[in-house]
C-alpha positions as CSV (number, residue, x, y, z in Angstrom):
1,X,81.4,175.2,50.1
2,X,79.7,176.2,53.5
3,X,80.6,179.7,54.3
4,X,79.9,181.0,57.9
5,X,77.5,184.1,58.4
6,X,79.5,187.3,58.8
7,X,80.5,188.2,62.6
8,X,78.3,190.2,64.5
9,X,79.3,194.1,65.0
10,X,79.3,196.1,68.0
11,X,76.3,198.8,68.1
12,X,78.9,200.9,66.8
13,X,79.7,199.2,63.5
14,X,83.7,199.8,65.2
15,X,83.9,196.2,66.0
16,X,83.4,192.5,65.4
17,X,82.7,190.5,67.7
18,X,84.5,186.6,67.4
19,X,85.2,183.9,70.1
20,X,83.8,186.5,73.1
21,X,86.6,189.2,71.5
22,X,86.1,192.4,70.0
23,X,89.0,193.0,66.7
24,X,88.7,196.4,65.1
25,X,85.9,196.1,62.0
26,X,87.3,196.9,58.0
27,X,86.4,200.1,56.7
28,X,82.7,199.8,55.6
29,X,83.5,202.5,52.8
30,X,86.2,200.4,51.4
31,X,85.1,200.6,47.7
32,X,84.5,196.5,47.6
33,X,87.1,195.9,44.5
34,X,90.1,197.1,47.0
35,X,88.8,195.4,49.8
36,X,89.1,192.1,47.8
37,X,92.9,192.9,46.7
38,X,93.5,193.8,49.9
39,X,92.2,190.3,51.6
40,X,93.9,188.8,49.0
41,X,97.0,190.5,49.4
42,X,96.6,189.6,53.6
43,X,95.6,185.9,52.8
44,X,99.2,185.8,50.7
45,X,101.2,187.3,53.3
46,X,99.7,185.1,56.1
47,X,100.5,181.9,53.9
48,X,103.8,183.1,53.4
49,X,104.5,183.8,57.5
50,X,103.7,180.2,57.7
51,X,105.6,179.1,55.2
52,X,108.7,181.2,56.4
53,X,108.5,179.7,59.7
54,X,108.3,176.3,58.3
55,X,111.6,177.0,56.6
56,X,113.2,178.6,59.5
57,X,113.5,181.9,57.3
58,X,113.7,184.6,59.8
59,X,114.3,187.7,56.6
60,X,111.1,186.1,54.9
61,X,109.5,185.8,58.3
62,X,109.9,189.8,58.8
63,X,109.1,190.9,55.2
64,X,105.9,188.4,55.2
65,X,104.4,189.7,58.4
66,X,105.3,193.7,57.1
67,X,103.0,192.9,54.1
68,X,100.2,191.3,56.8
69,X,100.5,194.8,58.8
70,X,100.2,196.8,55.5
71,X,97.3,194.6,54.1
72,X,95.8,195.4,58.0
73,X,96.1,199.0,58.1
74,X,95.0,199.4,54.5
75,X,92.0,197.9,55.4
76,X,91.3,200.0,58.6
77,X,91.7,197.3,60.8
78,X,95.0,198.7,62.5
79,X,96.7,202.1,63.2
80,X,94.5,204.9,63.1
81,X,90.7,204.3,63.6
82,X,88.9,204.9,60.5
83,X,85.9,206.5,62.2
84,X,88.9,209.0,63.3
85,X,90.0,209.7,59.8
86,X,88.4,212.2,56.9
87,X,87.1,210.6,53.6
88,X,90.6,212.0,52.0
89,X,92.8,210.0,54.8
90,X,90.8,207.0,54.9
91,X,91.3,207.2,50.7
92,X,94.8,207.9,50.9
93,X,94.7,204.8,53.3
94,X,93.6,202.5,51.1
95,X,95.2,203.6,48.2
96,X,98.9,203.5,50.0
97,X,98.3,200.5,50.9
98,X,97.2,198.7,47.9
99,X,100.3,200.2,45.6
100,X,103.0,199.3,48.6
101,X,101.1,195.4,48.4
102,X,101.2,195.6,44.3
103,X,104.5,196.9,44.3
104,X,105.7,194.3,46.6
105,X,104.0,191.2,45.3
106,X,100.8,190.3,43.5
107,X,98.3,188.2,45.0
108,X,97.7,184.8,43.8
């Protein structure tokens, strides 16, 4: 399997750069165990948007994309910056995340 090389950053390390548009980096501190349960968590809920809007399933629809968001923040890619955050938010962050995910559903 071909993988591509990983995006390019902005000087910053805030931001990735893909297709000409900047989307807010992960957390570089993620410890990388979470960061893979937290992908796999997203990959899940993305399959499962798809899959609810193939069926027409406007409840699954809502609850799949709620888990995308969680999976998004938890990773520091959406709601508060993680450059903004202490080492005890950012933590907390992750950690919220991950057991709201687990709780919910376990990734394939």
């Amino acid at each position: 399997m071909t993988r591509n090389p990983p995006p390019e950053h902005t000087s910053d390390g805030h931001y990735v750069l893909i297709d000409g548009r900047r989307w807010r980096a992960t957390d570089p501190d993620l410890p990388a165990e979470a960061a893979a349960r937290l992908r796999a968590h997203l990959m899940a809920a993305r399959r499962a948007v798809g899959a609810a809007l193939r069926a027409h399933d406007e409840g699954a629809e809502r609850d799949a994309r709620g888990r995308v968001h969680t999976a998004k923040v938890a990773l520091g890619e959406r709601g508060t910056p993680w450059w903004e955050q202490t080492d005890a938010e950012r933590r907390a962050r992750w950690l919220d995340g991950l057991a709201a995910l687990d709780e919910n559903r376990d990734p394939p």
